[in-house]
N, C-alpha and C positions, 0 to 999 in steps of 0.2 A: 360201528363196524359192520351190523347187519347190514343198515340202512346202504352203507356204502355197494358192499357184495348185489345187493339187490339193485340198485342203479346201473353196475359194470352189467349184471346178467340180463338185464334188460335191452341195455346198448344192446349186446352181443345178439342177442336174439332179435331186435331188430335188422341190424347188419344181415344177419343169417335168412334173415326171410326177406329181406327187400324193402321194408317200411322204411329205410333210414335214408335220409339225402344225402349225395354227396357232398363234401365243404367248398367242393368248386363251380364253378357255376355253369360249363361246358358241360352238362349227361351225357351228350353222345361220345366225347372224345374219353372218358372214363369207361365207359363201356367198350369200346374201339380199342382202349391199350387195355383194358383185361383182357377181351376176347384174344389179342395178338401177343401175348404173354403167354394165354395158357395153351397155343396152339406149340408146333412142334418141326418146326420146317429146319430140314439139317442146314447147315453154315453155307452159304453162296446161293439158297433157296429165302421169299420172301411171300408173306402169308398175302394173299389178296382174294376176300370173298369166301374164306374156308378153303383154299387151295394152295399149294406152294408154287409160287414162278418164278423159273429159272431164265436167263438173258445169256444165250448161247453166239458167242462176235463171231463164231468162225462160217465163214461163208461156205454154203452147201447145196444142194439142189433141194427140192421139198422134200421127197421120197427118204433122202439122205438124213434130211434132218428130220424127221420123224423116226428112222429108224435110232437114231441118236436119242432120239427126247425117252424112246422106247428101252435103251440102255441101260438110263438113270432110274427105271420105275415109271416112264411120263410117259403124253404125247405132246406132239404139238399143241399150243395152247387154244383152247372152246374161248368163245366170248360171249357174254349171256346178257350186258345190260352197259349202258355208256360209261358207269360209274366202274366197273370194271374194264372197257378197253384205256380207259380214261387213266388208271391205273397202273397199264400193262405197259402204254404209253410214257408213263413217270419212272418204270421200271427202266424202260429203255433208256432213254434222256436221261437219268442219274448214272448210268453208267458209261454212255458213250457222247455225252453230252450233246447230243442234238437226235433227231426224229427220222432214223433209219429206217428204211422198208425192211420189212422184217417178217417172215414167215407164221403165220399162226395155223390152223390146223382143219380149215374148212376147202373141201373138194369137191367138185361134182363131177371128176374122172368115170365115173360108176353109171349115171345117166346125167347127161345133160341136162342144165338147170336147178336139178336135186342136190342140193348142197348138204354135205354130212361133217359131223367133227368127227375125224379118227378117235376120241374119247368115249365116243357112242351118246355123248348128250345130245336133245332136242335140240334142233338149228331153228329156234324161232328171233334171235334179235338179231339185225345186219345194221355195219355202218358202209354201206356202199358209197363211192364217189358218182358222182352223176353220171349217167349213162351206163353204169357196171352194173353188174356182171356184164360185160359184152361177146365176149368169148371170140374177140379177135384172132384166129388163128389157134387154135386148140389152145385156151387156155384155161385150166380145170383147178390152180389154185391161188388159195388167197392170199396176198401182201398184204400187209396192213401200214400205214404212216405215209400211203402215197397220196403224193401232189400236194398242191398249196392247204387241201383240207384235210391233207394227215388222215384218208378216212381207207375203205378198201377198193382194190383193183382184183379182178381174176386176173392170173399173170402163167406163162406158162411154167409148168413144173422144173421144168431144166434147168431155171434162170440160177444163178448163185443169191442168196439172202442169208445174212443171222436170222436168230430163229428166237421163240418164247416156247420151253416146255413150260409145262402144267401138272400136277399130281395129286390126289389127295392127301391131305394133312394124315 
């Protein structure tokens, strides 16, 4: 009975510090459902990256729906790396079944060229379409899922889009 107690306390202490393999052979997708298990994103919010994102259908202006995303606790949604628009994109498409232009949260209204996330994070990754930013016509914000490469346009603020808020967990 020692011998046994001694065995289970060992497991456990294992498990507890990390020595122990998983029985599946996938690590990252076990790691991937703990991490989104113990995170905390309310019902109609989905965890991506440590953040909750929300898929807002109802068409609005930018301004509009930023002040919306700002309602919920959000803003419009930052995008920091492909594997997250990539993501944001699987948000959209699971809900409306195909790859709407869709408002995310980078403007350079403030000075020209200077692109900022109403979130206040660092604007260092872009998936621009070729030629964009072009700023045809006063156009200071960003769509995201346009054209054949689903990538980004500056478009002007006015335009009506659904939208991606964004929040911390």
């Amino acid at each position: 009975m020692k011998m046994l107690t001694l065995c289970v306390l060992g497991c456990v202490m294992m498990v507890l510090t990390g020595h122990a393999k998983p029985l599946v052979e996938n690590d990252q997708s076990v790691r991937s459902e703990l991490v989104k298990s113990s995170l905390s994103c309310s019902s109609g919010w989905s965890e991506i990256n440590g953040r909750c994102f929300h898929y807002v259908p109802k068409t609005m202006t930018w301004a509009k729906a930023e002040k919306n995303c700002q309602s919920m606790g959000a803003n419009l949604a930052s995008v920091h790396n492909f594997q997250e628009y990539h993501d944001i994109q699987k948000l959209i498409a699971t809900t409306t079944h195909e790859y709407k232009e869709t408002w995310i949260g980078g403007s350079d209204a403030q000075q020209e060229n200077v692109w900022l996330w109403t979130d206040g994070r660092p604007f260092h990754y872009t998936h621009w379409c070729r030629g964009e930013p072009n700023d045809s016509g006063k156009q200071h914000c960003i769509q995201m899922n346009f054209g054949d490469q689903k990538c980004w346009d500056d478009v002007g603020c006015d335009y009506y889009r659904p939208s991606v808020c964004a929040k911390k967990v």
